[in-house]
C-alpha positions as CSV (number, residue, x, y, z in Angstrom):
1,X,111.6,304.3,56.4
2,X,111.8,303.8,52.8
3,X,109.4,303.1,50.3
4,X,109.6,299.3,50.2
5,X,110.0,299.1,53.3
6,X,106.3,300.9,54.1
7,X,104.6,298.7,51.5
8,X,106.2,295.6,53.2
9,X,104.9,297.2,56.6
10,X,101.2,298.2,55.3
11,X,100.9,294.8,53.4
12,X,101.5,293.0,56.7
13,X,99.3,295.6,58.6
14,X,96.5,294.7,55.9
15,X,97.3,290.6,56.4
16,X,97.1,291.1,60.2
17,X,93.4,293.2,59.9
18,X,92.2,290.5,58.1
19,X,93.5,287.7,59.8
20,X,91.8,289.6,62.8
21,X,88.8,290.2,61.6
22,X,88.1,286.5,60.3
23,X,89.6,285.2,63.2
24,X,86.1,284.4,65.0
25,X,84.6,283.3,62.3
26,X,86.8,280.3,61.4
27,X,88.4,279.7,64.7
28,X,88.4,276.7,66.6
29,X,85.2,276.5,69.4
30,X,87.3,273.8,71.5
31,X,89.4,274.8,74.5
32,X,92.7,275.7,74.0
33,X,95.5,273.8,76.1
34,X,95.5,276.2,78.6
35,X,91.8,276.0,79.5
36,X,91.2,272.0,78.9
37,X,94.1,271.8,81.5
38,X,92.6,274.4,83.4
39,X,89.1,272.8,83.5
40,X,90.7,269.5,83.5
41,X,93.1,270.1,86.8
42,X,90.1,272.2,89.3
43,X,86.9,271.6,87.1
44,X,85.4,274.0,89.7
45,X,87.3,277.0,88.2
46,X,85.6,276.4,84.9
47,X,82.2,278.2,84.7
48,X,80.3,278.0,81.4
49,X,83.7,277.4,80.0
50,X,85.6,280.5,81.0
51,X,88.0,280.5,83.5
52,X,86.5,282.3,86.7
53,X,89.4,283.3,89.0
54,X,87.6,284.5,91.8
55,X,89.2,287.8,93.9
56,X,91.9,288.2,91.1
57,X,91.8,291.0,88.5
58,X,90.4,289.7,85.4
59,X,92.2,289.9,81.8
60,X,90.8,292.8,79.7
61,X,90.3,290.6,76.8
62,X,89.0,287.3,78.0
63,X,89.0,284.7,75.7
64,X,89.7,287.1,73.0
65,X,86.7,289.6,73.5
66,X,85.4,292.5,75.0
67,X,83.4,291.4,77.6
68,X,80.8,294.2,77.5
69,X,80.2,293.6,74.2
70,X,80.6,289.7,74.0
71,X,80.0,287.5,70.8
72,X,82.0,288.0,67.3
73,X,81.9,291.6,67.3
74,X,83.6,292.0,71.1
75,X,86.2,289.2,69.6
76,X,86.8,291.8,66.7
77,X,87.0,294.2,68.4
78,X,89.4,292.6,70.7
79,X,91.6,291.3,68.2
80,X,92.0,294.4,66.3
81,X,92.8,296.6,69.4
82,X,95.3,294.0,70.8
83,X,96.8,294.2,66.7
84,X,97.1,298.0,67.6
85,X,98.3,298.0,70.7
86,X,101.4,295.4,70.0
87,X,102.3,297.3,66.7
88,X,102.4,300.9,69.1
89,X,104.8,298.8,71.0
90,X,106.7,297.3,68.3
91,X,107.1,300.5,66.7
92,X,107.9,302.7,70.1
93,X,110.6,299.8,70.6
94,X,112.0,300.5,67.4
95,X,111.8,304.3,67.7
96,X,113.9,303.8,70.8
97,X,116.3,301.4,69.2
98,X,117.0,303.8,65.9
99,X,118.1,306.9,68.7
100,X,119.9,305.0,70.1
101,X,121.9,303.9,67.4
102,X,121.9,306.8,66.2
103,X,123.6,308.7,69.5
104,X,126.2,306.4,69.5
105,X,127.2,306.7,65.4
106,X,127.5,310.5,66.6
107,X,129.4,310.0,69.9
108,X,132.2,307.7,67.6
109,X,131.7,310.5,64.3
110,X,132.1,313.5,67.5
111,X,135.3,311.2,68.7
112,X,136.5,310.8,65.0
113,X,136.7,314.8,64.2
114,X,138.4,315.0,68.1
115,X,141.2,313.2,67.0
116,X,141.9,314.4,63.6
């Protein structure tokens, strides 16, 4: 990686923090589509509005926060660690991607030499 191309990276890592960490604070308290639908389809499903899905395994960041800790420091909390988690998989994707690549440029460079 190159040095523009870590300032472009850390600059979005620094947008993405922030967005996550303000993210409680000025978000939206109304349902989202998914649970006005949910609460609008089976209203009995709805409990203090969360979604209560009875003998299914439950998400580990429930409407966007911890639920141990709850409020707008589990929602941080949550939103930071889910930022974290996607960029380890972004960048293990990419990781993967670059060898790749680059095991084939040396399979047609090994093929090249063979037939000079």
């Amino acid at each position: 990686m190159n040095r523009s191309t870590k300032g472009v990276v850390i600059g979005g890592v620094a947008v993405a923090l922030i967005i996550a960490i303000l993210s409680p604070y000025i978000a939206s308290t109304n349902p989202d589509g998914l649970g006005a639908t949910a609460e609008h389809l089976n209203p009995a499903l709805m409990k203090d509005n969360d979604f209560v899905n009875p003998g299914y395994w439950h998400a580990p960041f429930n409407n966007y926060e911890i639920w141990q800790i709850g409020g707008k420091l589990g929602g941080i909390l949550a939103l930071v660690l889910g930022l974290f988690i996607v960029m380890g998989v972004a960048l293990g994707v990419s990781e993967i991607i670059k060898r790749k690549k680059r095991s084939e440029e040396a399979k047609i460079i090994d093929a090249k030499r063979s037939d000079a």
